[in-house]
C-alpha positions in Angstrom: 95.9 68.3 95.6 99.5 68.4 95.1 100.2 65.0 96.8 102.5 63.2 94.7 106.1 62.5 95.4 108.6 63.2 92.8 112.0 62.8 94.3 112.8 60.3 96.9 113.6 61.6 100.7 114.0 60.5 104.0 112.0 62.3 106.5 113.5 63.0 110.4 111.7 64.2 113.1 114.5 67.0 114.0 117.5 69.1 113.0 119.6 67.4 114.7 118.6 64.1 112.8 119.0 65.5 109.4 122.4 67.2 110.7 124.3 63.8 111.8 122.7 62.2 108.6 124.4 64.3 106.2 127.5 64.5 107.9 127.2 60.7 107.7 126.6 60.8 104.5 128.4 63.2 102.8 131.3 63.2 105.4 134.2 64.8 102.8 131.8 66.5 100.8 132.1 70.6 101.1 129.8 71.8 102.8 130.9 75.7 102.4 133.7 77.6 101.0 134.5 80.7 102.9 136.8 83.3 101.5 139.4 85.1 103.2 140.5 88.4 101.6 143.6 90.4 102.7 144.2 93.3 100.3 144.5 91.7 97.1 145.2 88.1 98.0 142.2 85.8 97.8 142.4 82.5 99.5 139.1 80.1 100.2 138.6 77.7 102.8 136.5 74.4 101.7 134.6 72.8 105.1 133.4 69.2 104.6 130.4 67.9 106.6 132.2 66.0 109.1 134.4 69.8 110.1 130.9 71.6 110.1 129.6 69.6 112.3 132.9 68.9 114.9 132.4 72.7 114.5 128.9 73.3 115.7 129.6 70.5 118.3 132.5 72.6 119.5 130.1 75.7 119.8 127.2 74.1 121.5 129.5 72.6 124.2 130.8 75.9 125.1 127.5 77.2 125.2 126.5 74.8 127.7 129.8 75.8 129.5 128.5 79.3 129.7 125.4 77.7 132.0 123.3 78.5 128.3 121.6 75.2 128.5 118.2 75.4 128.0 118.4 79.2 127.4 118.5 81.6 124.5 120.7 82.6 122.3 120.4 85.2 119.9 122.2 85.7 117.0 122.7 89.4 114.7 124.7 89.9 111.3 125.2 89.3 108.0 125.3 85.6 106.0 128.5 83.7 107.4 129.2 80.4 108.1 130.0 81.2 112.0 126.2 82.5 111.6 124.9 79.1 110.9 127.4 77.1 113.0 125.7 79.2 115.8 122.4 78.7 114.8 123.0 74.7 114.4 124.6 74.7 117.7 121.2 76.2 119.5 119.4 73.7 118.0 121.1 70.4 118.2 121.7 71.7 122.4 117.9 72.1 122.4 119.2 75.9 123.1 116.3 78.6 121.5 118.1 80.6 118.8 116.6 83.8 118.2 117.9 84.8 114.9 117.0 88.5 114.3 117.4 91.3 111.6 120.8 92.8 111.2 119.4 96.1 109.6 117.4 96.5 113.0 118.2 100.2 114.8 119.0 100.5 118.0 116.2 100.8 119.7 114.3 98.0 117.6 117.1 95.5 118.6 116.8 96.4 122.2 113.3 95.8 122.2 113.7 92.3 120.3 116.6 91.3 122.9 114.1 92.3 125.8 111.0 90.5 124.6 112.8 87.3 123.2 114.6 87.2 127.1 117.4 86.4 125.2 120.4 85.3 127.6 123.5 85.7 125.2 124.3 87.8 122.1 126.3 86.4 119.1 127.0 89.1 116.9 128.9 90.2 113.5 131.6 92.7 114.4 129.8 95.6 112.3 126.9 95.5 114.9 130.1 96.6 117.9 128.4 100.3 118.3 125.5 98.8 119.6 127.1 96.1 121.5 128.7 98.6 123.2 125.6 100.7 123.8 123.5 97.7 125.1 126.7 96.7 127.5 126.7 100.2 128.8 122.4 100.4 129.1 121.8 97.2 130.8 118.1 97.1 129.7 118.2 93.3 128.2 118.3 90.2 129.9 121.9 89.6 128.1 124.9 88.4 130.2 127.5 87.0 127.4 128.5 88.9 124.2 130.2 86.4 121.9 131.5 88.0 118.3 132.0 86.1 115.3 135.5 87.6 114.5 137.9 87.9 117.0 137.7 91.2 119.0 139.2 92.2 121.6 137.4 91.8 125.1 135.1 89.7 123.8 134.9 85.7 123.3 134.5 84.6 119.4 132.9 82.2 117.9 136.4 80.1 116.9 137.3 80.2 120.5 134.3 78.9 121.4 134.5 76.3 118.9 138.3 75.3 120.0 137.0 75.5 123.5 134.4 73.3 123.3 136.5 70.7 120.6 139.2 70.3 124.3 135.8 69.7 126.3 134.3 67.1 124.4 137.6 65.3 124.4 138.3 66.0 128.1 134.5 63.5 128.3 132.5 66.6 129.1 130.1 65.4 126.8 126.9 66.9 127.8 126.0 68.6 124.9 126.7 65.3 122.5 123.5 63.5 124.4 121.0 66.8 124.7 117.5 64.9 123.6 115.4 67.0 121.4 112.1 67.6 121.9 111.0 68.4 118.6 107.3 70.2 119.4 108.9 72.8 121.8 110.2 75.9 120.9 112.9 76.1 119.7 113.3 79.1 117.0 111.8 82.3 118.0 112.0 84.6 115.4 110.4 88.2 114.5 108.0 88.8 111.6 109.2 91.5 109.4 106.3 93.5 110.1 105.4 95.7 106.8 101.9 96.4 107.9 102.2 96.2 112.1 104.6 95.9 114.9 106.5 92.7 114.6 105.4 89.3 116.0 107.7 86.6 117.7 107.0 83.2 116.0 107.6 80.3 118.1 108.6 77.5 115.7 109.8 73.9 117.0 112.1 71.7 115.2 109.2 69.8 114.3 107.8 72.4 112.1 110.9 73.1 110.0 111.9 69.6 109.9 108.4 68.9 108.4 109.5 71.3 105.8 112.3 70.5 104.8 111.3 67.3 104.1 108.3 68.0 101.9 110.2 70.8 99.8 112.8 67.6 99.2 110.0 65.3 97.6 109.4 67.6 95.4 112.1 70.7 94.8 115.1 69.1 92.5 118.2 69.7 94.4 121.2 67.4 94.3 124.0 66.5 96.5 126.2 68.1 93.3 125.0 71.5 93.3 126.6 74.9 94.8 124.4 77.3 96.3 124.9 80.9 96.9 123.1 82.1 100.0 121.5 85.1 99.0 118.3 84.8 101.5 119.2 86.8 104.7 119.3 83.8 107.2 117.4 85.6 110.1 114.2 84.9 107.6 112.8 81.2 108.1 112.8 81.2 104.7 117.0 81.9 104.4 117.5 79.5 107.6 115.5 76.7 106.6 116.5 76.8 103.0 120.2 76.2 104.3 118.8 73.6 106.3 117.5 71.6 103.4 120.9 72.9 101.1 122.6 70.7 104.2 119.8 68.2 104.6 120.7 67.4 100.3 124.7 67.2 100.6 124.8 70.6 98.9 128.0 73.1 98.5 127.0 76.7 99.6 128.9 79.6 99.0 128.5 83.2 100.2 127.7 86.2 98.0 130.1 89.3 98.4 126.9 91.7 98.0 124.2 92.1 95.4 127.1 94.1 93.0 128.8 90.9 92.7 125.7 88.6 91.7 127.5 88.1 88.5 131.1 88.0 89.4 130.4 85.2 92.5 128.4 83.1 90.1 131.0 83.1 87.9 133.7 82.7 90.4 131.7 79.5 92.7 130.2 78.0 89.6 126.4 78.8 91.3 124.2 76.0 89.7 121.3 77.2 92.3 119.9 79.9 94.5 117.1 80.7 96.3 116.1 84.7 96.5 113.4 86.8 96.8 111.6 88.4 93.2 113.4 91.7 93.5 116.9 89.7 93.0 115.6 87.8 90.0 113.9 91.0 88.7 117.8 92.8 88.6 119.4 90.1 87.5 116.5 89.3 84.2 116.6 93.5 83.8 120.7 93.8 83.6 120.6 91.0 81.2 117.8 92.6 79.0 119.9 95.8 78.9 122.8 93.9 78.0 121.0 92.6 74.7 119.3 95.4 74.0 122.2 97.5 73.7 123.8 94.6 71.0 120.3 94.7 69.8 119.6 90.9 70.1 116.2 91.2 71.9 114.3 90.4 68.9 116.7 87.3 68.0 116.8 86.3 71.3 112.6 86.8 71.6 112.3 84.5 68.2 114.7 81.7 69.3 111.9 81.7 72.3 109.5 81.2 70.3 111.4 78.3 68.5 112.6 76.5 71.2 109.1 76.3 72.7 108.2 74.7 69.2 111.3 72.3 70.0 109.9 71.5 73.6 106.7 71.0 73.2 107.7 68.1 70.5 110.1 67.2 73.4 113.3 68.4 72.2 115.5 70.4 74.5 117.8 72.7 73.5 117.3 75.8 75.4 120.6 75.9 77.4 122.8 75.0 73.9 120.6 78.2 71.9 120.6 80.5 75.1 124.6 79.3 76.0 125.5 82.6 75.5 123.2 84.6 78.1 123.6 81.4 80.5 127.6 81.6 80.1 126.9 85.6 81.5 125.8 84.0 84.7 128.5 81.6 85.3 127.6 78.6 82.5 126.5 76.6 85.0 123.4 78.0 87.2 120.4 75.9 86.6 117.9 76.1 89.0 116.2 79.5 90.6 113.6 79.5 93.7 111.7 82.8 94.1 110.6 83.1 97.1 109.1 85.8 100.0 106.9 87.8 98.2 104.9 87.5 95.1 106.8 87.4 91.1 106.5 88.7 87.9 104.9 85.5 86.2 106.5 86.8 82.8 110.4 87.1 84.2 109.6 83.8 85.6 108.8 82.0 82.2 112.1 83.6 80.4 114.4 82.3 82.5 112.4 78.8 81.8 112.6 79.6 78.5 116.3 80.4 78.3 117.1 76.7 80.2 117.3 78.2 83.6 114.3 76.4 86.0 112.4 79.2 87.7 110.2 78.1 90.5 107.8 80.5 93.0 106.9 79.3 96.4 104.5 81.1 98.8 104.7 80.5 102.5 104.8 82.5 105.9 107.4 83.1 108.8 104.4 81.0 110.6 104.4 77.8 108.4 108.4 77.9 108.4 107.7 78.5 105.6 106.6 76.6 102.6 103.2 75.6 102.4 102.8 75.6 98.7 105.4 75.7 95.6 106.0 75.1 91.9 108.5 72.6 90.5 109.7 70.9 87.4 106.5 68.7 86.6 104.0 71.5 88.3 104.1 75.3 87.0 101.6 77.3 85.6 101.9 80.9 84.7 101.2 83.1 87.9 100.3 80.4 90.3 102.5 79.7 93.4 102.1 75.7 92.4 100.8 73.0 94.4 100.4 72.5 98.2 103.3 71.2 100.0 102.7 67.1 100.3 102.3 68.1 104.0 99.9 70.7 104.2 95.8 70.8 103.5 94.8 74.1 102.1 91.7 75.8 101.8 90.0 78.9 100.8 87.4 80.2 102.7 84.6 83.2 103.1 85.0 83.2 99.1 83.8 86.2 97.6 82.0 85.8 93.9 84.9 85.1 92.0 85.8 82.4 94.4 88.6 84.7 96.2 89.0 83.9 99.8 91.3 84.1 102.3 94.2 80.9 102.3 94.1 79.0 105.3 96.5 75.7 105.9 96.5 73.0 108.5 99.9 70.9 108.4 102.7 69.6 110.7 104.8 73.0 109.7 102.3 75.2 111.5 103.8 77.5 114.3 103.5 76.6 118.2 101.6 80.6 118.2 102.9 84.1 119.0 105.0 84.5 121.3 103.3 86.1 124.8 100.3 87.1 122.4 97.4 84.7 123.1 94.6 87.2 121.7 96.5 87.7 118.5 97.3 83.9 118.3 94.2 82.9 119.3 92.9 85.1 116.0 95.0 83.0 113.3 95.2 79.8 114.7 91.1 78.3 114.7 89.7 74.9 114.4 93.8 73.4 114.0 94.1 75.9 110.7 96.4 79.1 110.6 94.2 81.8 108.7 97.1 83.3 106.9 95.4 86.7 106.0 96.3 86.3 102.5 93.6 86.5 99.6 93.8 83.6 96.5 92.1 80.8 94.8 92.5 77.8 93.2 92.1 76.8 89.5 90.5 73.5 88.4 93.6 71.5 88.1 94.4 72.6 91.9 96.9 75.0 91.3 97.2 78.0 94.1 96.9 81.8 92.9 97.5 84.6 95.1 95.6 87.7 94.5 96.8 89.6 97.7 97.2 90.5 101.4 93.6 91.3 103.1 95.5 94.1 104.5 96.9 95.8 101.5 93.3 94.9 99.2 92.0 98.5 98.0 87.8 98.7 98.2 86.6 100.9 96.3 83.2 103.1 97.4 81.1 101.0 94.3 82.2 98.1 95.9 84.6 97.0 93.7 88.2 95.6 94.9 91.4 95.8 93.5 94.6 94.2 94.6 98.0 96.7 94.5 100.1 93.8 93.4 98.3 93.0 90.4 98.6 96.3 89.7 102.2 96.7 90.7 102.9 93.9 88.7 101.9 95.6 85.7 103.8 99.0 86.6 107.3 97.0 87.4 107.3 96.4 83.7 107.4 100.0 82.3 111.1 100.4 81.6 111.8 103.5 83.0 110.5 101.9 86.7 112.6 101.1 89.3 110.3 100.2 91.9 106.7 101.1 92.6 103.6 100.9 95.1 100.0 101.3 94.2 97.7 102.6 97.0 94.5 104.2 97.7 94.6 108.2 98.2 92.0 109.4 100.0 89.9 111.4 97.7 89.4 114.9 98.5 86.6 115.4 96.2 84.1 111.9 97.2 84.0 111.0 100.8 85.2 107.9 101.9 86.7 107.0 98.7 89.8 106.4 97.2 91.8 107.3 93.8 93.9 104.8 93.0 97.5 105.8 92.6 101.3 104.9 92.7 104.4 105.8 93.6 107.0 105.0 91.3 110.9 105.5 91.7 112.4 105.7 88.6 115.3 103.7 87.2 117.8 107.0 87.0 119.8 105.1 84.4 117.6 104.1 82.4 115.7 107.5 82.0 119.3 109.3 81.3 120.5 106.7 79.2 116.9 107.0 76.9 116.3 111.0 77.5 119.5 112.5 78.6 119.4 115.3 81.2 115.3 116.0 81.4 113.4 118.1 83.6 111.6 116.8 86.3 108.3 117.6 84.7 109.0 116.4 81.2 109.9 112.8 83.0 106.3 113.2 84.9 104.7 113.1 81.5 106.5 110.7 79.9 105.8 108.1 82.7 102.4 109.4 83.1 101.9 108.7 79.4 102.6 105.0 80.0 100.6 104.8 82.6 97.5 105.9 81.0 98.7 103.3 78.3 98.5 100.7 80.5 95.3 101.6 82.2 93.9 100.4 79.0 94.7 97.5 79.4 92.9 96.8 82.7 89.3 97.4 83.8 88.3 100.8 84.6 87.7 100.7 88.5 91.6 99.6 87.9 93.0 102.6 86.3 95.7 104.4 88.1 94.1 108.6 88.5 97.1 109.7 90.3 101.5 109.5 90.4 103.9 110.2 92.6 107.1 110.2 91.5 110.6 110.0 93.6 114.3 108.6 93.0 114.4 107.4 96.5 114.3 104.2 97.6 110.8 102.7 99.1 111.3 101.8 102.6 111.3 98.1 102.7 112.4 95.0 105.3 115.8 92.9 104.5 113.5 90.4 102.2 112.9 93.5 99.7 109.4 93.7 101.2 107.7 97.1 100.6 107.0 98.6 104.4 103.7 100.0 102.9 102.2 101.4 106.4 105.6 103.5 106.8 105.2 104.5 103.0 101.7 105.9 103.7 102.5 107.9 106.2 105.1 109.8 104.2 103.2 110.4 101.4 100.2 111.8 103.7 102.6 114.0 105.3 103.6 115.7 102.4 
């Protein structure tokens, strides 16, 4: 299944392969722009492949300067290209790079710098307070603090990479000739941990390499495209899709935050990104205010409908009807990966519609992480695609609608947990990672995922239901921001559960279609819609209870509802 080629690439056994090939190959091309801002002057900084590389070479050899050969390096703060230049230079100085979560608290980062026995910390100068807390508490195994502006009384990442530039030329050329071994570890990173404490996933270069390659035989990026990286890079998903952006001769730019998304398309001519469904979802909802408040949802909702006429007789002429809604988004973005959790099927298929290619991929931190994804000759409404050309997927202990959980066996899988041999020991079996996540597949092959195991709500008769379908369904109301669907215990039948949600409504929206309501009149109105939609589902689905709230669900960088943390809230209250 899923085993076909489409584009042409050249597979390498490491990073450090697919680094020196594409600054071989793409020597003057740009690799990223970087803007400096000082009051209202706005300058950008274009580095070709040949720079980025001298750079990370520069890095790395002051690294090994520090005695940080063979160590760990961790690295905390936001999307910059002194992030990645770090990250590279771990990697191609067999280093372990331990990229972790700059949201974490203190305490969580403490803990993750502890059990990674990370040796040196490179960090964004936001993160300072806690620099300066760990410094003072001595509780980590960190001797070097490097920051990636310059600070004072610390080293920064340009010094280092001066530094290291008069080293190599000096002949100290140590780093230049580290061999890699490409099944060791050599990224240890933390799940985000929605439903548990986190894990450390041991990946080697192997595994991401792997990757990398099979998303290039089948994902269609070119060496002419700019990319804006919205994926958070301490994800695999955000580090190894800049890997492949570098491994295809690709321009990447960086977003200014998510109120921007418009402005920096505009502004970098974005013709791709890859982000997580929450991203998409904003950016397909602000557009869909935008026309209903010209009133040109119904026009634009028939030209659909034509064009798909047009298409299917194999003319093409979504992005000259829909020029106008693509020239809101910069006039040139054509190409949209979804990615880290599951999306709405129907947002998916507009932005196909309109001329913009919108792909879903599924994968795990522990596959690094694709193991299965659409693309342009493979997509089917609500399915995460095909399986990577790599992988072997299966579905087993299937239930009587064929719904099992996923398991995959491929050259992508992770070395284990790290330090966790019982929990390891429990996913990895017979050379297959069990990924805990429920699907199937439909005739042609095609991969559909119902669930986690984890979140999947049993019902006392027996019968299961699966909070993302539902959640699915409740994202669409228009007065809903956000939601969750869980089981509340049930007061009144022991040992069962009334399905309910929590919604947080979209404040706009609700005073922008009712004006200043009372809390109790908006109760009913959404409550109304929701016993609409319950007919539209089975019974054992219906939703028999609602919360309501305007604040934000607690959720990890990648959008990812933290549902355990939820639950406990609501069963405090």
């Amino acid at each position: 299944m899923g085993k076909d080629k489409i584009f042409e690439a050249k597979e390498f056994k490491n990073l450090k392969e697919i680094i020196y090939n594409s600054a071989k190959i793409y020597s003057d091309k740009i690799a990223f722009v970087i803007k400096h801002q000082e009051d209202k002057n706005v300058t950008y900084e274009n580095i070709t492949y040949k720079k980025m590389l001298e750079d990370i070479n520069g890095v790395g050899a002051s690294l090994y300067d520090m005695k940080l050969k063979g160590k760990r390096v961790a690295i905390i703060g936001k999307n910059r290209y002194e992030w990645v230049i770090t990250h590279f230079a771990n990697l191609l100085g067999s280093i372990v790079s331990v990229p972790l979560d700059k949201d974490l608290q203190y305490d969580e980062l403490e803990n993750s710098l502890i059990r990674s026995k990370a040796d040196c910390l490179v960090f964004d100068e936001k993160q300072i307070d806690k620099i300066e807390k760990l410094k003072l508490n001595k509780n980590t195994f960190v001797t070097e603090y490097v920051c990636m502006s310059k600070m004072d009384g610390y080293k920064s990442i340009d010094e280092l990479k001066d530094f290291g530039k008069k080293l190599l030329k000096r002949g100290k050329k140590e780093y230049l000739k580290a061999k890699i071994d490409e099944n060791a570890m050599n990224i240890l990173l933390f799940t985000s941990g929605t439903t548990s404490q986190s894990k450390a996933v041991m990946l080697s270069q192997k595994n991401v390499a792997s990757d990398i390659y099979a998303m290039q035989c089948v994902e269609d990026i070119r060496s002419t495209d700019t990319n804006i990286a919205f994926l958070p890079f301490h994800h695999i998903f955000g580090s190894t899709c800049i890997a492949m952006m570098l491994a295809c001769g690709v321009k990447t730019v960086f977003p200014d935050g998510l109120r921007y998304i418009k402005q920096n398309l505009n502004e970098y001519k974005v013709t791709l990104f890859v982000g997580v469904p929450v991203l998409v979802e904003a950016i397909y909802k602000t557009i869909k205010k935008e026309l209903d408040k010209q009133g040109k949802t119904n026009l634009v909702n028939n030209m659909i409908k034509v064009s798909r006429v047009l298409k299917s007789c194999h003319i093409d002429l979504r992005r000259k009807i829909f020029k106008q809604i693509i020239d809101a988004l910069g006039g040139h973005l054509r190409f949209i990966i979804s990615g880290g959790a599951p999306a709405d099927a129907e947002i998916a298929r507009w932005f196909n519609d309109i001329g913009i290619e919108t792909i879903q991929g599924y994968g795990l931190s522990e596959t690094a992480p694709v193991i299965c994804a659409e693309n342009c000759k493979a997509m089917k409404k609500g399915s995460v695609g095909l399986p990577m050309i790599i992988d072997t997927i299966e579905i087993v202990n299937k239930d009587e609608n064929g719904i099992g959980e996923i398991r995959v066996k491929g050259p992508n899988i992770m070395l284990g947990y790290y330090e966790m041999p019982e929990i390891t020991n429990e996913v990895l079996k017979d050379g297959y990672f069990y990924t805990g996540d429920l699907g199937y597949f439909d005739k042609d092959g095609y991969l559909f995922i119902t669930g986690r195991s984890k979140n999947l709500i049993v019902l006392k008769n027996g019968k299961k239901v699966f909070p993302e379908e539902m959640e699915t369904l409740v994202n669409r109301l228009e007065l809903v921001e956000e939601c969750m669907v869980f089981g509340m215990p049930d007061t009144r039948k022991k040992d069962d559960v009334k399905l309910s949600v929590k919604i947080v409504y979209d404040k706009e929206a609700v005073k922008e279609k009712y004006g200043d309501i009372s809390g109790d009149e908006l109760y009913n109105i959404i409550w109304e819609q929701i016993k609409e939609l319950n007919t539209t589902v089975p019974k054992y689905k219906h939703i028999k209870g609602l919360i309501l709230s305007e604040e934000e669900l607690i959720k990890t960088t990648t959008k990812k509802v933290k549902r355990h943390e939820e639950m406990k809230k609501i069963l405090e209250k």
